[in-house]
Structures are given as C-alpha cells and as structure tokens.
DSSP file (Angstrom, degrees, kcal/mol; ACC not computed):
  #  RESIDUE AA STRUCTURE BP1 BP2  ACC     N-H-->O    O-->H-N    N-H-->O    O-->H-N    TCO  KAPPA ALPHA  PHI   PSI    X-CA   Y-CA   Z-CA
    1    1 A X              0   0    0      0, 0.0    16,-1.4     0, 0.0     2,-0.6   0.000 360.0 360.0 360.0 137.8  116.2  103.6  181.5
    2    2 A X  E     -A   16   0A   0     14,-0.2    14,-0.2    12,-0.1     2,-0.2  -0.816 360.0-158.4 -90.0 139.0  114.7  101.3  183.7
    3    3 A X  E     -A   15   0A   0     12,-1.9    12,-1.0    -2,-0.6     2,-0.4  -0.752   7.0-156.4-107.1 131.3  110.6  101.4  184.4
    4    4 A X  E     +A   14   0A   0     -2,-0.2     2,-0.2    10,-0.2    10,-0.2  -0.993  22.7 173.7-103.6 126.8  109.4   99.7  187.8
    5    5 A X  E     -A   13   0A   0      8,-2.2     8,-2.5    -2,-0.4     2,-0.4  -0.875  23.6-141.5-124.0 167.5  105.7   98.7  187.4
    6    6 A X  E     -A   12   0A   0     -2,-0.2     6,-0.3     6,-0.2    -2,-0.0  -0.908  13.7-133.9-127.3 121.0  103.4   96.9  189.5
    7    7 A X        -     0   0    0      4,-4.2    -1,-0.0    -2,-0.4     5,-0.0   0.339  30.5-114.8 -58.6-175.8  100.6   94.2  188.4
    8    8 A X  S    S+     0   0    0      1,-0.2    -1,-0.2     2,-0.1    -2,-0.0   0.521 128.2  61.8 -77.3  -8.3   96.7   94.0  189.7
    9    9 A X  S    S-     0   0    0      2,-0.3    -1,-0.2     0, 0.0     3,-0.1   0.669 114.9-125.7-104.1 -42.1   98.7   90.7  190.9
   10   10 A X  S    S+     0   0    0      1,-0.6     2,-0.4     0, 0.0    -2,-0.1   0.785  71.7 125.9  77.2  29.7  101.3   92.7  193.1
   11   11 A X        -     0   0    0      0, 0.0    -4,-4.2     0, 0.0    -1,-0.6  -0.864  57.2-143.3-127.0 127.7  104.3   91.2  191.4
   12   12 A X  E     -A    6   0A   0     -2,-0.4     2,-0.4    -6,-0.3    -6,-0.2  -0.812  16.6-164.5-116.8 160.3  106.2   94.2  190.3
   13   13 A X  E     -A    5   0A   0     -8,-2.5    -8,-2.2    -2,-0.3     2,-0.2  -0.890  11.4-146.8-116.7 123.7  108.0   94.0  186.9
   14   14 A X  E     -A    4   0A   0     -2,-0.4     2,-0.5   -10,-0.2   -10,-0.2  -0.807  15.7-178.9-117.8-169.6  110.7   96.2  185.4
   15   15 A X  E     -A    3   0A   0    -12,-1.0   -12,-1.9    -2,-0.2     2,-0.6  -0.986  36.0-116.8-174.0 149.3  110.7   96.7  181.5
   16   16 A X  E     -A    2   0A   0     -2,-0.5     2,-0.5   -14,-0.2   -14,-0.2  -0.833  34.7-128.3-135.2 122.5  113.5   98.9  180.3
   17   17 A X        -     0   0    0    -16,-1.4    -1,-0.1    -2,-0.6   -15,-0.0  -0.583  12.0-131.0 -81.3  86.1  111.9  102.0  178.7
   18   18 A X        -     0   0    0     -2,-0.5     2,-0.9     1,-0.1    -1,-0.2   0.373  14.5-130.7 -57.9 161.0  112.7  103.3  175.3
   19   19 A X        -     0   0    0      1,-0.0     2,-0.4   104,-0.0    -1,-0.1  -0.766  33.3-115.0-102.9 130.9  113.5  106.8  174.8
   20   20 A X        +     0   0    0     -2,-0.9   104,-0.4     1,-0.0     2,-0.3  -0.453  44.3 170.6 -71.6 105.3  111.2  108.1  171.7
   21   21 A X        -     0   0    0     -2,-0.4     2,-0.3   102,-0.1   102,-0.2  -0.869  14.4-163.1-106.0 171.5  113.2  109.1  168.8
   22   22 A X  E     -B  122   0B   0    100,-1.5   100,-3.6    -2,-0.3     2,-0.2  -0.936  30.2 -81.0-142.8 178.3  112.5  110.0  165.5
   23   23 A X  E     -B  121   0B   0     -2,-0.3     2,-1.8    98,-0.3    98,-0.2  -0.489  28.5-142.7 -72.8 104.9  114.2  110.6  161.8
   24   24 A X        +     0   0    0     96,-2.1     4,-0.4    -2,-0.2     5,-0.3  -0.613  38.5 166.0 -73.7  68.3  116.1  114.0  161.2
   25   25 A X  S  > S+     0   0    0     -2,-1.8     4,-1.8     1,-0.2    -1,-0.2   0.860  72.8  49.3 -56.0 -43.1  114.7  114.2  157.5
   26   26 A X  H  > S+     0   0    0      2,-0.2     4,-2.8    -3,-0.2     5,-0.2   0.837 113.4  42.5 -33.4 -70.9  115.4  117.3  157.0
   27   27 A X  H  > S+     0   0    0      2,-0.2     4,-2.4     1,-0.2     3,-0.4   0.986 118.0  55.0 -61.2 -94.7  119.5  117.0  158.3
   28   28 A X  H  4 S+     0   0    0     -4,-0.4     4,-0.4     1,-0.3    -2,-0.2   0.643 112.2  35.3   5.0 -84.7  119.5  113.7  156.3
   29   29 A X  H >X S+     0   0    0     -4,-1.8     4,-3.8    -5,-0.3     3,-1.0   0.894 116.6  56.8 -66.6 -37.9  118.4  114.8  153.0
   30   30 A X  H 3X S+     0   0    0     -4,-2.8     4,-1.2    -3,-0.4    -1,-0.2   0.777 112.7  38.4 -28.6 -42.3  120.3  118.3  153.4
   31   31 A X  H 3< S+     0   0    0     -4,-2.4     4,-0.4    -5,-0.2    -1,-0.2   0.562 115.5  52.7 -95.5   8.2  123.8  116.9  154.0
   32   32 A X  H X> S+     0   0    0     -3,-1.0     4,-0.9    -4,-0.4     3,-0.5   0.758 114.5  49.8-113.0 -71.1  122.9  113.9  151.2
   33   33 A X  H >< S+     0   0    0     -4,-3.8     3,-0.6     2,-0.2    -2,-0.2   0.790 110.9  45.9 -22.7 -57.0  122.0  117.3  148.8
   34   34 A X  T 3< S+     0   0    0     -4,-1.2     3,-0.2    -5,-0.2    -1,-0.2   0.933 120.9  37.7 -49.3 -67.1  125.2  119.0  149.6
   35   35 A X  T X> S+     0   0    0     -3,-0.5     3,-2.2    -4,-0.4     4,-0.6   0.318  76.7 136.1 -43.1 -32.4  127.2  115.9  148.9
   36   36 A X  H <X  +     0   0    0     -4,-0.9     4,-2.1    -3,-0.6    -1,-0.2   0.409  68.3  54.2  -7.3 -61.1  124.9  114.5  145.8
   37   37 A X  H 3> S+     0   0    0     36,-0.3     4,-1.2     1,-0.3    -1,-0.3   0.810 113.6  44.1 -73.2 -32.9  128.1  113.4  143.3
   38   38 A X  H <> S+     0   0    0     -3,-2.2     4,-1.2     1,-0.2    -1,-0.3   0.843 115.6  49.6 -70.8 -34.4  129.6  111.1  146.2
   39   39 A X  H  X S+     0   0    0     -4,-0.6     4,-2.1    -7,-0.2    -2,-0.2   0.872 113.6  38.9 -61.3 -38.5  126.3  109.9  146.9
   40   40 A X  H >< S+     0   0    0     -4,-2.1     3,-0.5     2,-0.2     5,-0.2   0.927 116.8  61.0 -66.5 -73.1  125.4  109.0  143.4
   41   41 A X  H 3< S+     0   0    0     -4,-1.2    -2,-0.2     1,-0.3    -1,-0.2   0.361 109.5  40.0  33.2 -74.2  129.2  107.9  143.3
   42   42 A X  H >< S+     0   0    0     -4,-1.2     3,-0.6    -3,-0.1    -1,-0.3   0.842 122.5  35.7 -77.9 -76.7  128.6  105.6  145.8
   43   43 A X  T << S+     0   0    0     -4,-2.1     2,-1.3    -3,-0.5    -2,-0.1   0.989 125.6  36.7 -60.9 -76.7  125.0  104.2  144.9
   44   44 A X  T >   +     0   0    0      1,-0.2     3,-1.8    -5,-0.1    -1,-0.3  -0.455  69.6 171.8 -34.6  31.8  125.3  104.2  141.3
   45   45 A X  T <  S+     0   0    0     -2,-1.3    -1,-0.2    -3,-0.6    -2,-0.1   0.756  80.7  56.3 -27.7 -57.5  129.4  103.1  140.9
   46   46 A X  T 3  S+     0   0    0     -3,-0.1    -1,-0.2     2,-0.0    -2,-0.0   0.450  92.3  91.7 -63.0 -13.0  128.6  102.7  136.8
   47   47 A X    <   -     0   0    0     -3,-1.8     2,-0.3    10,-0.1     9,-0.3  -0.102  57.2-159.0 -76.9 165.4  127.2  106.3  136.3
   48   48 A X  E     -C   55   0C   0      7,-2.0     7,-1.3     2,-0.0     2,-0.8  -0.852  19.4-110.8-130.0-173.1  129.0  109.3  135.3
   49   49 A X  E     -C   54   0C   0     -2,-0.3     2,-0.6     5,-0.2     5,-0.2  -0.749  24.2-178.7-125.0 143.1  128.3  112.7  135.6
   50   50 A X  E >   -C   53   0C   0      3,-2.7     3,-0.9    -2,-0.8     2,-0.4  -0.876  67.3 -49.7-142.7 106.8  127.4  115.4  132.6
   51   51 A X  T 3  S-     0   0    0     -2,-0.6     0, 0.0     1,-0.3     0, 0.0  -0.670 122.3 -13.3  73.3-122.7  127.0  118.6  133.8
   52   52 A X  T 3  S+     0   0    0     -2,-0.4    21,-1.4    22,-0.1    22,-1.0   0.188 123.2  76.4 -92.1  13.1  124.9  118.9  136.4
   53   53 A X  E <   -CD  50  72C   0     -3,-0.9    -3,-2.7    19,-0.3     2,-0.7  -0.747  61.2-150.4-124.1 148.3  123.6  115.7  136.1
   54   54 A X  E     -CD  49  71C   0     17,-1.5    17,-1.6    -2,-0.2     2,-0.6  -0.948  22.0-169.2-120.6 133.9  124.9  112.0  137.0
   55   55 A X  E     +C   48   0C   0     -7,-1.3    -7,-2.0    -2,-0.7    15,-0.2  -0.969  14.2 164.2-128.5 115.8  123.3  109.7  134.6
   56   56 A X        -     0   0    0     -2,-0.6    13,-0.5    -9,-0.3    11,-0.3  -0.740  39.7 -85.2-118.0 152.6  123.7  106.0  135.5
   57   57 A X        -     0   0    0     -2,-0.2     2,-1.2   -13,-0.1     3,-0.3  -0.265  44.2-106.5 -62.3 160.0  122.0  102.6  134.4
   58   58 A X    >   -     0   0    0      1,-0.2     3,-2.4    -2,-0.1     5,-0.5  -0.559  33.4-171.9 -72.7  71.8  119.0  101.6  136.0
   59   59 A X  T 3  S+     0   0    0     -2,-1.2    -1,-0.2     1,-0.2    -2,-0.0   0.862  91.1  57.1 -64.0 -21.1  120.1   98.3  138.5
   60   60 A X  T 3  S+     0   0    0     -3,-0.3    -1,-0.2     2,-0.1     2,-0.2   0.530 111.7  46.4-109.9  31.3  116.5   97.6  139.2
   61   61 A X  S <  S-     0   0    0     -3,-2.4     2,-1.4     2,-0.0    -4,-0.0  -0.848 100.5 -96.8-126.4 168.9  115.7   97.2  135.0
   62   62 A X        -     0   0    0     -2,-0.2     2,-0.9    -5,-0.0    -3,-0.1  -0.431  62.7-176.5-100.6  70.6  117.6   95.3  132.4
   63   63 A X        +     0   0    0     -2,-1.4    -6,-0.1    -5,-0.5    -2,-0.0  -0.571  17.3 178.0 -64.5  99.5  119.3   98.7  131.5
   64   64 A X        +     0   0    0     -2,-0.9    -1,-0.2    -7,-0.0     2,-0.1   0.901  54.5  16.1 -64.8 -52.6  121.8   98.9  128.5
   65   65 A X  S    S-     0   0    0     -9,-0.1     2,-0.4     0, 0.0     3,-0.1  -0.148  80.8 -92.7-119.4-148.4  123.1  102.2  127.9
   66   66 A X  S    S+     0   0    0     -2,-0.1    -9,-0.1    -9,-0.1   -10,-0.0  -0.940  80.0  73.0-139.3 124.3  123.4  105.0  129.4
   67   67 A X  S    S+     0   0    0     -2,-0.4    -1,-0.1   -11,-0.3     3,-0.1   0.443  82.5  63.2 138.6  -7.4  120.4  108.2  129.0
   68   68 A X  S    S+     0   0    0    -12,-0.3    16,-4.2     1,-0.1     2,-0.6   0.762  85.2  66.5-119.4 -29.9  117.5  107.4  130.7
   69   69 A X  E     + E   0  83C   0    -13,-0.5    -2,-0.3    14,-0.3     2,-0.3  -0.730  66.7 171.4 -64.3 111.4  118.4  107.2  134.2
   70   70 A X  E     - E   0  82C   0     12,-2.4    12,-2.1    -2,-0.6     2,-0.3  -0.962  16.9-171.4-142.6 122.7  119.4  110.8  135.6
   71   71 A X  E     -DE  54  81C   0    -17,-1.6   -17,-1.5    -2,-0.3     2,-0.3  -0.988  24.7-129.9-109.0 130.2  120.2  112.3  139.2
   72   72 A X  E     +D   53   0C   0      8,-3.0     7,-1.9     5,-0.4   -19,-0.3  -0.144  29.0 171.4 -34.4 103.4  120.7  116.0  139.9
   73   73 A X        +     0   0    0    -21,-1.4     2,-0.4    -2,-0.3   -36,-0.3   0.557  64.0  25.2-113.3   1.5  124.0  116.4  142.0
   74   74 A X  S    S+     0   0    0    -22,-1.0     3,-0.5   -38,-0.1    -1,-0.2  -0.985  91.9  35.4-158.4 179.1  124.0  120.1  141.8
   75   75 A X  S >  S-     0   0    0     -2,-0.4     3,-1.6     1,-0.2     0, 0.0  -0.398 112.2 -40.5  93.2 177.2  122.1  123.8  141.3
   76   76 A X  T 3  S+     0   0    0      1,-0.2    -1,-0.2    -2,-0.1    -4,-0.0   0.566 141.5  58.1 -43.4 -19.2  118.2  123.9  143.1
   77   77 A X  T >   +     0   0    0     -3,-0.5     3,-2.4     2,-0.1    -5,-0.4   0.285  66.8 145.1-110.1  11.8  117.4  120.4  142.0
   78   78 A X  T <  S+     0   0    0     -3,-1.6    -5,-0.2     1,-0.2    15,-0.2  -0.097  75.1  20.8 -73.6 135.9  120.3  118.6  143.6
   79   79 A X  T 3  S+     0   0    0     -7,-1.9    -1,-0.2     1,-0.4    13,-0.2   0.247  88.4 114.9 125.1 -42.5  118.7  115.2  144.5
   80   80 A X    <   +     0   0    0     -3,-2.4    -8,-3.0    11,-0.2    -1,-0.4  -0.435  41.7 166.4 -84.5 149.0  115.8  115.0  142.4
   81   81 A X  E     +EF  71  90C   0      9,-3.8     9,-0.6   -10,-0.2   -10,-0.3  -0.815  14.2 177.6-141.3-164.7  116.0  112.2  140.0
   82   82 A X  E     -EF  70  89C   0    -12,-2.1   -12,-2.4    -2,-0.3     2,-0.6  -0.826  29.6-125.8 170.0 157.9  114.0  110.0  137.4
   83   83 A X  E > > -EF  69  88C   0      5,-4.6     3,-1.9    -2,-0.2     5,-0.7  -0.947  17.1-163.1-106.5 101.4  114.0  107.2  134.8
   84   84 A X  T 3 5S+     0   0    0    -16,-4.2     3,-0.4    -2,-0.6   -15,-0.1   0.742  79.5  69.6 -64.7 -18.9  112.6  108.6  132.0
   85   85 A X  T 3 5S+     0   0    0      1,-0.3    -1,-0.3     3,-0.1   -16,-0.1   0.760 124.9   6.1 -71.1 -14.4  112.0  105.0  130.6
   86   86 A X  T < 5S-     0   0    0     -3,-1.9     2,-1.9     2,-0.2    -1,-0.3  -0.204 104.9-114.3-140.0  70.1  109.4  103.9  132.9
   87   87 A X  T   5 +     0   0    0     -3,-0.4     2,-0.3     1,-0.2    -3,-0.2   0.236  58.0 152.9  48.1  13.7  108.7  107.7  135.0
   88   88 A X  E   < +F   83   0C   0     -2,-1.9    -5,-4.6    -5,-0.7     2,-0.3  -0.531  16.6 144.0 -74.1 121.2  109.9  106.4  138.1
   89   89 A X  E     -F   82   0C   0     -2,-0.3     2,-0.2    -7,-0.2    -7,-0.2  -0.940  24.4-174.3-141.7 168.7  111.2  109.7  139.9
   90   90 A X  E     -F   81   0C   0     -9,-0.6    -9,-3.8    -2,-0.3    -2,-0.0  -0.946  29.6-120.3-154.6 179.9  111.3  111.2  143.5
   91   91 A X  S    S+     0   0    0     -2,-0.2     2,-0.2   -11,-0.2   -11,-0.2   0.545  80.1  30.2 -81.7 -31.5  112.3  114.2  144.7
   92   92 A X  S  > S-     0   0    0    -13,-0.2     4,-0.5     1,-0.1   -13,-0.1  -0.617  80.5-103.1-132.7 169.5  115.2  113.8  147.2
   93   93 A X  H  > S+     0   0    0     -2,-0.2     4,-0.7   -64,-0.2     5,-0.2   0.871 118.3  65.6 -72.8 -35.3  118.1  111.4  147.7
   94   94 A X  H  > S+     0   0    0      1,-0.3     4,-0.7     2,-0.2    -1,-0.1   0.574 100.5  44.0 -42.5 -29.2  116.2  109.9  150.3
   95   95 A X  H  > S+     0   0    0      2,-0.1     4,-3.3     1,-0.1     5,-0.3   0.783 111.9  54.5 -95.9 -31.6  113.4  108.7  148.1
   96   96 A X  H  < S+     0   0    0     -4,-0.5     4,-0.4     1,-0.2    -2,-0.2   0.594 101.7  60.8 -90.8  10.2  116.1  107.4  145.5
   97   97 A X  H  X>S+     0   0    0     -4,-0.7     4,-3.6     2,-0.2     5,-0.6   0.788 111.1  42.4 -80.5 -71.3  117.8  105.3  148.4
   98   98 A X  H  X5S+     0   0    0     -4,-0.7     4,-5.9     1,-0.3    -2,-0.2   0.945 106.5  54.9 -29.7 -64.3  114.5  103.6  148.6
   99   99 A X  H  <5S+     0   0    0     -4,-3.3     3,-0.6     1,-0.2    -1,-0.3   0.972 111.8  48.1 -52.1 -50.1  113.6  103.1  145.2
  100  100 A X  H  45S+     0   0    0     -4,-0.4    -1,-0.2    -5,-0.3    -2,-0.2   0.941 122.1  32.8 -46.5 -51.7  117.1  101.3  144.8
  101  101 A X  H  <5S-     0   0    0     -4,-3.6    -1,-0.3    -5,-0.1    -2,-0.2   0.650 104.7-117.7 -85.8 -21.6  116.6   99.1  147.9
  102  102 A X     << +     0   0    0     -4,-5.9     2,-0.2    -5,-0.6    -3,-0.2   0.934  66.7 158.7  66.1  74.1  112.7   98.6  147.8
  103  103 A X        -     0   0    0     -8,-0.1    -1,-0.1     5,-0.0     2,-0.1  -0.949  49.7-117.8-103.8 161.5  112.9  100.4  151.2
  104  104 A X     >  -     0   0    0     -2,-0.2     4,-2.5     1,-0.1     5,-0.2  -0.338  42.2-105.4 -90.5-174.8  110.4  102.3  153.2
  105  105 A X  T  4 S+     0   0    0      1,-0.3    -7,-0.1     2,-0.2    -1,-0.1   0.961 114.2  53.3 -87.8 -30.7  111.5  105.9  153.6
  106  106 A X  T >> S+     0   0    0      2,-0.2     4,-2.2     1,-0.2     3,-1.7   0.919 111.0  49.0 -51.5 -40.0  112.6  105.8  157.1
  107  107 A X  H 3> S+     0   0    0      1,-0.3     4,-4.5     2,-0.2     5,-0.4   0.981 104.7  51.0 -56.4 -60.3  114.6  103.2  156.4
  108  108 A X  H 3< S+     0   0    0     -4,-2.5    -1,-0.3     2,-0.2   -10,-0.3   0.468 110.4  58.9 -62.5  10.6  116.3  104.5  153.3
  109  109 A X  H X> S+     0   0    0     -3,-1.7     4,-4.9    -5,-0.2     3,-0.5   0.807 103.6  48.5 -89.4 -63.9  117.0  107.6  155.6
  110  110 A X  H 3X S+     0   0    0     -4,-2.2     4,-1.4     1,-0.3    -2,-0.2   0.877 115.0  43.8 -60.2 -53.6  118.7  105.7  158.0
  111  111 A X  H 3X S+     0   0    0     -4,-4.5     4,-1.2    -5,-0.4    -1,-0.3   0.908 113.0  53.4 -44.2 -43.8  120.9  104.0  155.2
  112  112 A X  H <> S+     0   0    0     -3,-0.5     4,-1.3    -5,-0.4     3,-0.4   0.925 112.8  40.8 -86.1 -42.5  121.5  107.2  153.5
  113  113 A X  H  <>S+     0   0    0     -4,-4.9     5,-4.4     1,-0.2    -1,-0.2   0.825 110.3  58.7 -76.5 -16.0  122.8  108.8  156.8
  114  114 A X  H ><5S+     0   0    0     -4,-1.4     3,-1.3    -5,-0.4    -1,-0.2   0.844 111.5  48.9 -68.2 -45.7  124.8  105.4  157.6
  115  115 A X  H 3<5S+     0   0    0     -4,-1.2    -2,-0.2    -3,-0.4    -1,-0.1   0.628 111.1  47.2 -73.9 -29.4  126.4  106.3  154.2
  116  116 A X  T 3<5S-     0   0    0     -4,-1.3    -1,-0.2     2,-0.1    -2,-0.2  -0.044 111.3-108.9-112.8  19.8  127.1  109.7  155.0
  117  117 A X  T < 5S+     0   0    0     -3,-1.3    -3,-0.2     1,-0.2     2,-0.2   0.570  77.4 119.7  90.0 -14.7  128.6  109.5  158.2
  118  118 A X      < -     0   0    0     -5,-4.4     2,-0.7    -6,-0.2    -1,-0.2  -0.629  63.4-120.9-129.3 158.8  125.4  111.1  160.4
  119  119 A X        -     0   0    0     -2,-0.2   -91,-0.1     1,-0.2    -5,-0.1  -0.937  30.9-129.6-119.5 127.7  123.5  109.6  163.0
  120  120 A X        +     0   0    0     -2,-0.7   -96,-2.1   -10,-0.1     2,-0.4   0.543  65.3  68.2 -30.7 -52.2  119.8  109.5  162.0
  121  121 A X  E     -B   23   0B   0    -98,-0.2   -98,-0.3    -3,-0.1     2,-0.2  -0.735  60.2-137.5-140.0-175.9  117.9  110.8  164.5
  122  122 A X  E     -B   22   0B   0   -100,-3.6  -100,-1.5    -2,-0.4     2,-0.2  -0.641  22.6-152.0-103.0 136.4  116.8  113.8  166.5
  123  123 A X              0   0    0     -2,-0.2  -102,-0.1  -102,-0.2  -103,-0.0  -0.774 360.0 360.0-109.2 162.1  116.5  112.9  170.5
  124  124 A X              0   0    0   -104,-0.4  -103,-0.1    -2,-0.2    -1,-0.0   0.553 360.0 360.0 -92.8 360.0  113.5  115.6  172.1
C-alpha cells in the first residue's frame, strides 16, 4: 500500500507502507508437533527413532555415538528435546530449530514453517 505524506518543506513523499504482521507460534509449533518424526527426519538425517524417541548425534558437538542427543516425536512431549551431555534442551521444535542453526526464535519459526509447508504469519 502506498502512503502519501507531506514535509514541513511541502514536497510530498510516498513511502510504501508495510502491513504489520506477526509469527503464528502457536500454528508453527502445533503442525511441527503433529509431524515430529519427519521433522527430526529432516533436521537430524543420521538419527533414528526408538520408541517414542528420535535420538540423533549432536552436529553442533564433536558427537560419536549415538545416546545422548534425544527428541520426542510422539505422546504429550512431542517436541521437547535435550542433550544430556552438555543439558542443552528446549521445549518445542521451534526452539531446537534454533539451537541447530544459532537462530533467534522468530527466525527458526519461520525456517521450521518453510520446512513444513506453512506460511508463517498471522495477518490482523
């Protein structure tokens, strides 16, 4: 949309006007929850899954085996993960986007929903 404004000068200006959206966090992490084993799948290629769990190395350590690294992919907890060797956990896929990438969390939303197919945000 375009904005017409006018200075203290009287030379008018146009500015093309963003439209304010923001980050469907919610939709995002829900459909990344739902989804969990493709997701790890996806991030993680090396992991596998046991039980309810996908347990992968750690890319952003010098990770050997396999056992310390774990994400949820199903039941109440699908999502949450952690490295039990150094406690690095979060809560969501959303955070474990981040942690992978060094991203801030909007960002890793916006990756995770790029990944899944959904477009990011909510218009008012």
């Amino acid at each position: 949309m375009n904005v017409s404004t006018t200075t203290r000068d009287g030379v008018q200006s146009y500015a093309r006007k963003r439209l304010r959206t923001s980050l469907d966090f919610p939709r995002i992490a829900a459909a990344a929850r739902a989804d969990a084993l493709a997701v790890c799948q996806t991030l993680l290629p090396s992991g596998r899954r046991y039980g309810n769990e996908y347990v992968a190395l750690n890319p952003r350590r010098a990770d050997t085996k396999l056992g310390s690294f774990k994400v949820a992919v199903s039941g109440q907890r699908a999502g949450c993960w952690c490295d039990f060797a150094t406690g690095d956990s979060g809560g969501d896929l959303i955070s474990l986007v981040a942690y992978l990438h060094d991203l801030r969390q909007g960002e890793a939303a916006r990756r995770l929903a790029t990944i899944l197919h959904l477009d990011a945000e909510v218009r008012p």
